[in-house]
C-alpha positions in Angstrom: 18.7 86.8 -72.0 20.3 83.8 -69.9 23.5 83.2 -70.9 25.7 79.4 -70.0 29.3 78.9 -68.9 29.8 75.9 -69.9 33.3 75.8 -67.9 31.7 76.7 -64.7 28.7 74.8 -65.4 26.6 77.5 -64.8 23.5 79.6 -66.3 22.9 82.9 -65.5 19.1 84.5 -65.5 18.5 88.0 -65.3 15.2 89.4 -62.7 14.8 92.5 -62.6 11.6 94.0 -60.1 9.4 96.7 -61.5 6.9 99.3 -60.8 6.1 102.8 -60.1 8.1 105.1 -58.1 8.3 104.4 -53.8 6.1 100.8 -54.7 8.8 98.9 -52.8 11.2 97.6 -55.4 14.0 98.2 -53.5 13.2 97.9 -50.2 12.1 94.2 -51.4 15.2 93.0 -52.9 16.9 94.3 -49.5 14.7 91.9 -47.8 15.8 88.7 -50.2 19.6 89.5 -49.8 19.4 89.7 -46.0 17.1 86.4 -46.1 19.6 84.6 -48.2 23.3 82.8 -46.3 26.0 85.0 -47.0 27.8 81.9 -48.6 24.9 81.9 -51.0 24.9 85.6 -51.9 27.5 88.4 -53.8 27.6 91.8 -53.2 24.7 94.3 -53.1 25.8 97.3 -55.1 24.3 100.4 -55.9 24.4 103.8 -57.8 21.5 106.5 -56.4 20.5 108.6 -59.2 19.9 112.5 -58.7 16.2 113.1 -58.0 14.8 109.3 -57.3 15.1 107.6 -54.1 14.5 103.9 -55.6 18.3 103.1 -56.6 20.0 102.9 -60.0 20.2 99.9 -59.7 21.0 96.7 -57.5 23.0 93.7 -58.8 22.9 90.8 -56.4 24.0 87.8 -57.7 22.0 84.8 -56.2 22.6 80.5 -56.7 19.3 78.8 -56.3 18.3 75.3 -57.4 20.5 72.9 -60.0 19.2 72.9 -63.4 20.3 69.7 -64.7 23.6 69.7 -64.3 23.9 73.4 -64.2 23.9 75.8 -61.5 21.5 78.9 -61.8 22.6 82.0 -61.0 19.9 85.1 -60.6 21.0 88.6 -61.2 18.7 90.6 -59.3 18.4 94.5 -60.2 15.5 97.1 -59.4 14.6 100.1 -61.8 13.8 103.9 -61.1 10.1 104.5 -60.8 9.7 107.8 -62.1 8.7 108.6 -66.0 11.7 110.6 -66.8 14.2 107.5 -66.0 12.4 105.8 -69.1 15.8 105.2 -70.9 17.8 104.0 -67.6 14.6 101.5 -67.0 14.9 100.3 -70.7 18.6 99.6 -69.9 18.3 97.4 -67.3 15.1 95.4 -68.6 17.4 94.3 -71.9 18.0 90.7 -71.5 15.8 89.7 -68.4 14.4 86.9 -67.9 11.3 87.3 -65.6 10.2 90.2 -64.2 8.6 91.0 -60.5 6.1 93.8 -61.1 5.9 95.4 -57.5 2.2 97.5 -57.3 1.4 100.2 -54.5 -1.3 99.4 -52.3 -1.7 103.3 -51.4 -4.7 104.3 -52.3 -4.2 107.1 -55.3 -1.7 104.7 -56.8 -4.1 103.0 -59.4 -3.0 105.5 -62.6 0.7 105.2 -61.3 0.2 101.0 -61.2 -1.6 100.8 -64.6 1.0 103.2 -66.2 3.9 101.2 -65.1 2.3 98.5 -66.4 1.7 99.6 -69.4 5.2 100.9 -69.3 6.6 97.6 -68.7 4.6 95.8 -71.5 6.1 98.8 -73.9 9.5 98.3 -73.3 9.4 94.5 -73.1 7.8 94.8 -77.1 10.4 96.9 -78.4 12.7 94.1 -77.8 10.9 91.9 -79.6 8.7 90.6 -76.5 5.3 89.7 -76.0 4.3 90.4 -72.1 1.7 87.5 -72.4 3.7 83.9 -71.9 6.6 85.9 -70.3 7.4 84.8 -66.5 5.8 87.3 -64.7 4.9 87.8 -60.9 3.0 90.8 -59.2 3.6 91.8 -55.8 0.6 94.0 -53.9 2.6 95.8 -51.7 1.7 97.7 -48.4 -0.6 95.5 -48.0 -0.2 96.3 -44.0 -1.9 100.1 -44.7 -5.2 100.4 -43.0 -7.0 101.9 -45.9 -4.8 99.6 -48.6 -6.8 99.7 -51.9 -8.7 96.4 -51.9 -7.4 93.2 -54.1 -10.2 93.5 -56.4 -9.1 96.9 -57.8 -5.7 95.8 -58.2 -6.5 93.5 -59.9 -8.8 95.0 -62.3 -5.5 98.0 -62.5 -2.1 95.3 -62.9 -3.3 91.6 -63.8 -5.7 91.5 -66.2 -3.6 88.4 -67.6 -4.0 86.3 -64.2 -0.2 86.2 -63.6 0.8 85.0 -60.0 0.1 87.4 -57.6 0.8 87.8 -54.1 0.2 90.2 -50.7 3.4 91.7 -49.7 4.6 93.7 -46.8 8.0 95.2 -48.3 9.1 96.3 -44.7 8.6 93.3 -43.0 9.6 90.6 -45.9 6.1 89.3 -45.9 5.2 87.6 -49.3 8.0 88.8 -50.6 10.0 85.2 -50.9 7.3 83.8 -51.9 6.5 85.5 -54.8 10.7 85.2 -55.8 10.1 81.8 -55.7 7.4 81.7 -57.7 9.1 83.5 -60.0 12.6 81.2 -60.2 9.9 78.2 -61.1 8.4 80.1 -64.1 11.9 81.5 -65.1 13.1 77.7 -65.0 10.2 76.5 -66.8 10.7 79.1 -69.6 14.4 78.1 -69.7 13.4 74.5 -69.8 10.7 75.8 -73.1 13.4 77.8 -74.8 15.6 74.2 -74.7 18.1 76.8 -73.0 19.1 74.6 -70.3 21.9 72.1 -71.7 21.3 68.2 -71.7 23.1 66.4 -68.6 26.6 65.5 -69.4 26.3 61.5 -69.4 28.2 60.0 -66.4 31.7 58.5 -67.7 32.4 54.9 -66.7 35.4 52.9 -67.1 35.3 49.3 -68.6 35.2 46.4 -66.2 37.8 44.0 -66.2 37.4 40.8 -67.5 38.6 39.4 -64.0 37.4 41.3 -61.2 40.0 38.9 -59.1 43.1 40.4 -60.8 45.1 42.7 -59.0 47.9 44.0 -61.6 49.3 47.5 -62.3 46.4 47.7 -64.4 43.1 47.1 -61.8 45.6 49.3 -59.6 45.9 52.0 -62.1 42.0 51.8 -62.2 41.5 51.9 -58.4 43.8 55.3 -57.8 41.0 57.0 -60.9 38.1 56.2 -60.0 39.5 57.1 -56.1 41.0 60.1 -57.3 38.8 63.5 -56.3 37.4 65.7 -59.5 39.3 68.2 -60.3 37.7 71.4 -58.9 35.7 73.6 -61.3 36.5 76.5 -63.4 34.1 79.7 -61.4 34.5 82.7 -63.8 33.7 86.0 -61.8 30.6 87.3 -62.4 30.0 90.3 -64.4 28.7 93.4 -61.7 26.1 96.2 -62.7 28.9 98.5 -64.1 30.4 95.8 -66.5 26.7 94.9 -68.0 26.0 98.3 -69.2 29.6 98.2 -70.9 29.4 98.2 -75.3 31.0 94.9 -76.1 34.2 96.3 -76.5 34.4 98.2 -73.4 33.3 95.1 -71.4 37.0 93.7 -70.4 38.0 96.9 -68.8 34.9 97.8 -66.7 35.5 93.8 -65.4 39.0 94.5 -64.7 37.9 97.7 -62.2 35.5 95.7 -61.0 37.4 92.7 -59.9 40.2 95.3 -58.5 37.5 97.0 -56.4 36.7 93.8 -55.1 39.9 93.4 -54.6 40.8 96.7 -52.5 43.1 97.6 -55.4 41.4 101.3 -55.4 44.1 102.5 -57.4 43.7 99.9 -59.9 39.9 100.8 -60.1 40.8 104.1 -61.0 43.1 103.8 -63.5 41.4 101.1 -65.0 37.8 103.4 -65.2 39.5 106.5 -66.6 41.5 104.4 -69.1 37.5 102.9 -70.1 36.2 106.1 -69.9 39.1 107.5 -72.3 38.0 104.5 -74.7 34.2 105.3 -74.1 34.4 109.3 -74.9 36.4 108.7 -78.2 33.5 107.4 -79.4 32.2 110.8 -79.6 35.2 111.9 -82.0 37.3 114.7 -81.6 40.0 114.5 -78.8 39.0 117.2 -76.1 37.6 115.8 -73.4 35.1 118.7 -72.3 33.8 118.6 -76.1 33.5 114.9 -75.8 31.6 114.6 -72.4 29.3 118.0 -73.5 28.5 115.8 -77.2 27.6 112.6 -74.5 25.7 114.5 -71.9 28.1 114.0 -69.3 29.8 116.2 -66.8 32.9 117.5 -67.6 33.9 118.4 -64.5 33.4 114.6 -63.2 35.7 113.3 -66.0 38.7 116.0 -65.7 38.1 115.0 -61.3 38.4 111.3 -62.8 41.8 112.1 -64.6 42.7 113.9 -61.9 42.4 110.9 -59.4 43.9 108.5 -61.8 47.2 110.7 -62.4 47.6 110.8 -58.5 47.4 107.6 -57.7 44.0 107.6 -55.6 44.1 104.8 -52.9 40.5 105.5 -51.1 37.3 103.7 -51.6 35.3 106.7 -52.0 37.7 107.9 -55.3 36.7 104.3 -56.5 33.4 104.5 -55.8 33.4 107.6 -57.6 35.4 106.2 -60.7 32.7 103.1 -60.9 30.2 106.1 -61.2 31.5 108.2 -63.9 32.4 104.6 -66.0 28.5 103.7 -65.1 27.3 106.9 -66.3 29.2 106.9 -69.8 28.0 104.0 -70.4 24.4 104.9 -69.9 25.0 107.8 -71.8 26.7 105.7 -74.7 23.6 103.2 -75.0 21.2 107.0 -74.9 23.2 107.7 -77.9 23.0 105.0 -79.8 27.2 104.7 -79.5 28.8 102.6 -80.2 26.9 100.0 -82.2 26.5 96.6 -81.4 29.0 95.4 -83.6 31.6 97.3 -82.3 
């Protein structure tokens, strides 16, 4: 769900691009970061999983057209493909805001395409959303294969609603910013529906004088405001892909590593995971932490390796990288469990 800092005078939307497995997903987000001005665009970060070669996920932060007064922000993120990263995928859907369905043009791929689908319209309902009405946009993809399966079939397979719908080439970029445009309007125009989008903030003006002739201290004072520039406004840092899996009350550490890996504090990152990681595993109760990673489903050996690196005061990137990991993972695991709850 979009969320609005009033301070920054921002609203943030969340897309995230779905499908089955090796559709393209990721390979067309790649193409919108490298299309967008690197003024214009945050990092791209990822996490691979095990046996999938689409990514974890991908949180690119993106500022597109005003809103009113506001400026929208897009979180970007892609989700595994295959059927047995069901839970991961539900994670990342919670909260969006539009969604890019990517279909495979291979020929073969129409179960794959119509089970995703139906995938997608499973997991959108158990949070309480209807597929039809939601901003939706479907990419064909591979459209460039000689023996691509024709529109018609698609069709019949992924969009039985009539969404948007355009040819991509993944590879190339072709199509593919055209259907993200497409799908900013509808996400806009659902924000606009949903009266999420605040009301202007009405333009402040200071009384005339009753003698525009008079130059006293007081048409002076007047001058030196309306001349003065606007303060500059507050930017909170954005939230990355590790800190929006994070329980509510995990959320201010995971930020904190974040904004140190940023940073180049590496150290900092490390610490600041394995202290959130600490917090996260004592939701499993007891106090031994191989007991509490084995009740979580998480490796052992990575969290004793994360305490390890903490207590010696790791300075790489790679022993951050690593401690963003194991944080992301407990967190996933957390959510599988149902720990903690939402009110915690």
């Amino acid at each position: 769900m979009s969320t609005v800092n009033v301070m920054a005078r921002e609203i943030a939307a969340k897309v995230v691009f779905y499908g089955p497995g090796l559709s393209g997903k990721t390979t067309s987000l790649k193409r919108i970061y490298e299309s967008i001005k690197p003024s214009l665009r945050g990092e791209l970060m990822s996490l691979p999983t095990e046996a999938d070669r689409t990514l974890f996920f991908d949180f690119l932060p993106v500022r597109v057209e005003k809103v009113a007064d506001y400026a929208l922000r897009l979180a970007l993120y892609t989700v595994p493909g295959q059927v047995f990263y069901n839970a991961t995928r539900k994670l990342v859907l919670q909260g969006a805001d539009g969604v890019i369905f990517v279909a495979d043009s291979n020929p073969g791929a129409d179960d794959s395409n119509r089970e995703s689908m139906a995938n997608l319209e499973e997991n959108l309902a158990e949070q309480g959303i209807r597929l039809d009405g939601f901003p939706l946009v479907i990419q064909y993809n591979k459209r460039d294969l000689p023996n691509a399966t024709t529109l018609d079939a698609m069709r019949a397979a992924v969009n039985g609603r009539g969404v948007p719908e355009f040819e991509t080439c993944a590879t190339s970029g072709e199509g593919v910013l055209d259907a993200m445009k497409e799908l900013v309007r509808l996400v806009i125009r659902d924000l606009r529906a949903r009266k999420v989008v605040p009301s202007p903030r009405p333009k402040r003006e200071l009384p005339k004088l009753d003698q525009p002739e008079e130059r006293g201290l007081e048409a002076k004072i007047r001058e030196q405001l309306n001349e003065r520039p606007a303060p500059p406004k507050a930017v909170l840092p954005p939230m990355g892909p590790v800190a929006t899996l994070a329980p509510a009350v995990l959320v201010d550490p995971a930020r904190a590593a974040e904004v140190c890996f940023s940073a180049g504090d590496y150290d900092g990152c490390v610490r600041a995971c394995s202290e959130a990681v600490s917090r996260g595993l004592s939701f499993a109760g007891g106090t031994e932490r191989g007991a509490q990673a084995f009740l979580l489903g998480l490796d052992g050996r990575d969290v004793l390796d994360l305490e390890r690196r903490a207590a010696s005061g790791a300075t790489r990137i790679d022993d951050a990288a690593f401690a963003l990991y194991v944080l992301a993972q407990t967190f996933v695991r957390l959510a599988d469990a149902g720990l903690p709850t939402p009110q915690q």
